[in-house]
C-alpha positions as a printed Julia matrix, in Angstrom:
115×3 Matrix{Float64}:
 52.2   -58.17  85.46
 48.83  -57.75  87.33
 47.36  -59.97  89.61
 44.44  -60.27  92.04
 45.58  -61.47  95.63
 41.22  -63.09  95.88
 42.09  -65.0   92.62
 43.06  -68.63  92.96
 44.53  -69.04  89.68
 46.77  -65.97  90.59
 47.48  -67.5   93.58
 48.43  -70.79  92.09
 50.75  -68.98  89.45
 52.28  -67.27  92.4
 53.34  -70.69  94.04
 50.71  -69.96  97.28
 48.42  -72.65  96.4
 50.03  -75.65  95.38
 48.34  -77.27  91.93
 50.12  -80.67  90.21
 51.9   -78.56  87.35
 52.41  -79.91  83.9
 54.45  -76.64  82.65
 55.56  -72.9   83.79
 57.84  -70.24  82.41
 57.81  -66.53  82.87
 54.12  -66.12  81.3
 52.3   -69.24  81.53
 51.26  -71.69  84.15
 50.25  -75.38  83.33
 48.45  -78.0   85.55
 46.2   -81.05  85.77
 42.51  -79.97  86.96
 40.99  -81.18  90.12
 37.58  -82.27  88.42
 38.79  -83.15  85.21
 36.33  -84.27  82.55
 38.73  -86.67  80.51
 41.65  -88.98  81.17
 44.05  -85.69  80.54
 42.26  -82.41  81.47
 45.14  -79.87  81.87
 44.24  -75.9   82.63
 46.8   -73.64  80.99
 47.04  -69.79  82.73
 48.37  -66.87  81.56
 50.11  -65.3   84.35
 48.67  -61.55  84.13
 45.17  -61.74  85.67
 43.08  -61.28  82.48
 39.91  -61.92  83.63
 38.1   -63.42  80.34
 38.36  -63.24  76.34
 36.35  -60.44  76.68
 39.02  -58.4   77.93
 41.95  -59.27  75.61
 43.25  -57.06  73.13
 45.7   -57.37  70.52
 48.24  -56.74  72.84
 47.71  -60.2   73.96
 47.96  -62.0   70.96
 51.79  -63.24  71.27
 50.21  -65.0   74.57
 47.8   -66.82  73.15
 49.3   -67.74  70.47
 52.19  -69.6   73.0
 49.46  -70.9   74.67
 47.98  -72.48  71.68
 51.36  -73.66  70.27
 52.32  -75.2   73.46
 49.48  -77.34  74.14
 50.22  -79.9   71.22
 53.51  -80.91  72.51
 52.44  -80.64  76.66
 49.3   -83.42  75.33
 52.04  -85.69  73.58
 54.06  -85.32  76.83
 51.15  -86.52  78.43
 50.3   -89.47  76.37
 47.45  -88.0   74.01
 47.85  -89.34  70.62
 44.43  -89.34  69.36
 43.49  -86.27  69.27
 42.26  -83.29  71.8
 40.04  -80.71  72.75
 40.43  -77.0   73.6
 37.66  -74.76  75.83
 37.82  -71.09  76.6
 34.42  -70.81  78.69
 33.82  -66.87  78.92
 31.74  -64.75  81.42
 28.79  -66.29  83.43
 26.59  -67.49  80.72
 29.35  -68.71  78.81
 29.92  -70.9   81.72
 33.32  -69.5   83.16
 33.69  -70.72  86.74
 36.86  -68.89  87.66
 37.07  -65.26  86.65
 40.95  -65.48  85.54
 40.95  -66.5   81.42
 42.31  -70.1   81.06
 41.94  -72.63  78.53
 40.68  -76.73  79.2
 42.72  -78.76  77.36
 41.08  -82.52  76.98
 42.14  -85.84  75.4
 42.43  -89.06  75.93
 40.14  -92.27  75.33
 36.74  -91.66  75.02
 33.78  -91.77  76.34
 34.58  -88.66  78.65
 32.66  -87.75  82.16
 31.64  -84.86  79.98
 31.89  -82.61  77.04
């Protein structure tokens, strides 16, 4: 599995920076984010530095798809019932802060902060 030692999501995965985790297995790391933008704002992380969708290939499909399946029942866990959102910002102008893909997932009782 690659990683970047200057990346703080691989860092966090790695267990050097400590984040409030929802979820983690072999692949995927979970947690809540530090500015979130709705009463449940989780970040899920692939493990493998990937830097953005731009550079995922089919070989990364299984992932994604885990990722995708898994957030339904990790928002239930967390007490969205009403629905949710999912964000993949990607590169610069597509407003990706942290170059290590991850996905927003958002829900709760509206009005949000944002989004």
């Amino acid at each position: 599995m690659s990683s970047d030692s200057n990346c703080i999501f691989c860092r966090i995965a790695a267990g050097q920076i400590p984040a409030n985790k929802v979820y983690e297995d072999d692949e995927i790391v979970v947690f809540h984010d530090i500015h979130p933008w709705a009463p449940v704002h989780i970040l899920m992380v692939p493990k493998a530095h990937i830097v953005s969708m731009a550079d995922v290939t089919a070989e990364h499909a299984p992932l994604l798809g885990r990722m995708m399946a898994l957030s339904p029942r990790l928002m239930r866990e967390l007490g969205v019932t009403d629905g949710f959102r999912h964000v993949i910002n990607t590169g610069r102008d597509g407003s990706q802060e942290v170059m290590h893909l991850h996905m927003h997932v958002m829900g709760g009782p509206r009005p949000w902060a944002k989004g």
